[in-house]
C-alpha positions in Angstrom: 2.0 36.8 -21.9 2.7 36.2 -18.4 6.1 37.8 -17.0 9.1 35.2 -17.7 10.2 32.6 -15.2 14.2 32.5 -14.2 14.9 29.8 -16.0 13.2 31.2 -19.2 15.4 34.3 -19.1 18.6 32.0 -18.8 17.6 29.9 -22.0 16.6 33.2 -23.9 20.1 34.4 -23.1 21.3 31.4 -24.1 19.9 30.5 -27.2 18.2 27.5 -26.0 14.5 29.0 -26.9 12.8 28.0 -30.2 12.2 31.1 -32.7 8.5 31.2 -31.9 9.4 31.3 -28.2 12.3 34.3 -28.5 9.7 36.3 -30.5 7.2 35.8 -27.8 10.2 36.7 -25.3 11.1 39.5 -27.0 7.5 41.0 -27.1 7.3 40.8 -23.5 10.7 41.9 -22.8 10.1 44.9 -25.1 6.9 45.7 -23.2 7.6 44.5 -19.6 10.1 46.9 -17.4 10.5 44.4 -15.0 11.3 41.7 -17.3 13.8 43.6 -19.6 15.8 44.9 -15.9 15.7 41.0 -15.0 17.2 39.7 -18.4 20.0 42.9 -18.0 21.0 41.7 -14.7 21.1 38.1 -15.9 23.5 38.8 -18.8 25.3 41.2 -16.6 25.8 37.6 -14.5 26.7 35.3 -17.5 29.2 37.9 -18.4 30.8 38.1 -15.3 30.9 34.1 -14.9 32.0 33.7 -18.3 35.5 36.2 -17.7 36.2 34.1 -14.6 39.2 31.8 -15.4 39.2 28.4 -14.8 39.8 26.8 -12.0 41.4 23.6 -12.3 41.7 20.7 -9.4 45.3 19.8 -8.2 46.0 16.6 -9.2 46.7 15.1 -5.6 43.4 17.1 -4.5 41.4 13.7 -3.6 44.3 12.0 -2.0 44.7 15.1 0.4 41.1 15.1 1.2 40.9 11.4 2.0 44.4 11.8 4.4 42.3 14.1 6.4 39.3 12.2 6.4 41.2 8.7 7.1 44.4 9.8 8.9 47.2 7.3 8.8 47.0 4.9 11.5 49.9 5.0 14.4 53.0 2.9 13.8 53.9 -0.1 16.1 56.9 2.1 16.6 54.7 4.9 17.6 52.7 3.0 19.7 55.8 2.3 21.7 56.6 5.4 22.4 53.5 6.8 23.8 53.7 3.6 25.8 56.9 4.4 27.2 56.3 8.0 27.5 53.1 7.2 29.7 54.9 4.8 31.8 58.0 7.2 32.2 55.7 10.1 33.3 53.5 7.9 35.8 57.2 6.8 37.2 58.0 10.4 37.7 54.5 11.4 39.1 55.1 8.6 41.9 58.7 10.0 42.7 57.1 13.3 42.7 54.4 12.1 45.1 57.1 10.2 47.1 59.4 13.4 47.4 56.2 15.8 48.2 54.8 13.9 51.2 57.8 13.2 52.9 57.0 9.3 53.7 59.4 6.2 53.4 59.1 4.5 49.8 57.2 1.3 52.1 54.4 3.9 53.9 53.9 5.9 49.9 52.8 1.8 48.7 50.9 0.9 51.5 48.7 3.8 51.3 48.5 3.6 47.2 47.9 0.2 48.1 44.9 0.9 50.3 43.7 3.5 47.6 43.1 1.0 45.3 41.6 -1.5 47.0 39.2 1.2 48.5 38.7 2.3 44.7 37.8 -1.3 43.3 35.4 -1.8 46.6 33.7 1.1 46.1 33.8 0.3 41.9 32.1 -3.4 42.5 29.4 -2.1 44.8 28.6 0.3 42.5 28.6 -2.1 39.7 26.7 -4.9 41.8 24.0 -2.0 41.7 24.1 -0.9 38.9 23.8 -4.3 37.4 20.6 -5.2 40.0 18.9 -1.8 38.8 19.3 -3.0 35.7 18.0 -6.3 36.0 15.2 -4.7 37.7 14.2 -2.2 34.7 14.6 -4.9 32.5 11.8 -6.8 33.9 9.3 -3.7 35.0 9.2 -2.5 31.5 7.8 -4.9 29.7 4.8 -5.4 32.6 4.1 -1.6 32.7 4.4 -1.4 29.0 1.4 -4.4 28.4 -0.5 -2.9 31.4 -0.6 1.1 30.1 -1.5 -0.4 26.6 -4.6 -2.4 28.1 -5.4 0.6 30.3 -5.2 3.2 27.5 -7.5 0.6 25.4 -10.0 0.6 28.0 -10.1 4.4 28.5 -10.0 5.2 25.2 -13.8 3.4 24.8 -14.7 5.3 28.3 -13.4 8.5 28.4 -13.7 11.6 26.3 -10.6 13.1 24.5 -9.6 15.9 27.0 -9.8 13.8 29.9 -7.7 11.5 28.5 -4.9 13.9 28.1 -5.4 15.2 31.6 -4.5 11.3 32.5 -1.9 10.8 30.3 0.1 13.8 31.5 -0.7 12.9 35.0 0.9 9.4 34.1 3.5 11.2 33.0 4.3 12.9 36.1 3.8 9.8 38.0 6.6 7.9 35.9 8.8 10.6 36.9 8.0 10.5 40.8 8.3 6.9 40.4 11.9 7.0 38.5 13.1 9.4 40.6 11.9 7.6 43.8 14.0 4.5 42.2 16.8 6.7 41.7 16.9 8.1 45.6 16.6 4.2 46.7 19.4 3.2 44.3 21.6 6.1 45.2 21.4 6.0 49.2 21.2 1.7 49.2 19.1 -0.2 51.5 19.5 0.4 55.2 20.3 -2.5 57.0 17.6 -3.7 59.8 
């Protein structure tokens, strides 16, 4: 008989073997040093597992895991007083500002005035180009896509394997040149004429 399999050791040291099958495992076992050390060290672990006491689930143990999963969402209240906090700290921030810089209270709203609108021109352009980039990509892709599937038809009849590779990677590189090309153009705008 071959040497015993784990889970053959556990049933024989739990009873679950038929007789014919614990005579055969006792044979070996009686014959087999490394068998016999394996089923000592396996009964050695069902004792031990067996004096463990049991451990038993708090009852509120599912309710405390789903609280941490799914915290309680914020109270209207709450919600107010964040709101009021933030607005009470961005009031203090401006006196703060207004006290620092040593301006009238008029000068301090003109400029954050002129911040702004300098922010939100600068914000549109960049959205107007973003948005045109986009536009752009969204109609490229499509006609590259159909074109580098007819052309990678047409070289796969012509051209052995490792020349196609050698093309593909160089493809590869050229889509990068070309992205970061569109990237530059995007970045630094159009020059006027």
């Amino acid at each position: 008989m071959s040497c015993l399999r784990i889970d053959q050791i556990y049933r024989y040291l739990e009873g679950d073997l038929s007789s014919a099958e614990i005579r055969q495992a006792q044979e070996h076992i009686s014959s087999c040093v490394k068998c016999k050390n394996a089923v000592e060290e396996r009964r050695l672990l069902l004792k031990a597992s067996q004096s463990l006491p049991v451990w038993t689930i708090p009852s509120d143990f599912t309710q405390r895991v789903m609280e941490r999963i799914f915290p309680q969402k914020a109270s209207l209240r709450e919600w107010f007083a964040t709101a009021a906090i933030g607005i009470f700290s961005a009031v203090l921030a401006f006196f703060a500002v207004y006290l620092l810089s040593g301006q009238n209270l008029a000068h301090l709203f003109i400029n954050l005035n002129r911040m702004a609108l300098d922010f939100l021109k600068n914000f549109i352009v960049v959205l107007v180009k973003a948005g045109k980039l986009i536009s752009i990509v969204i109609d490229i892709i499509p006609k590259i896509g159909s074109l580098l599937v007819k052309g990678l038809a047409i070289l796969t009849s012509i051209i052995s394997p490792e020349l196609q590779i050698i093309l593909i990677v160089l493809t590869v590189i050229l889509s990068a040149l070309l992205l970061y090309g569109a990237k530059r153009k995007f970045l630094t705008g159009e020059k006027a004429r």
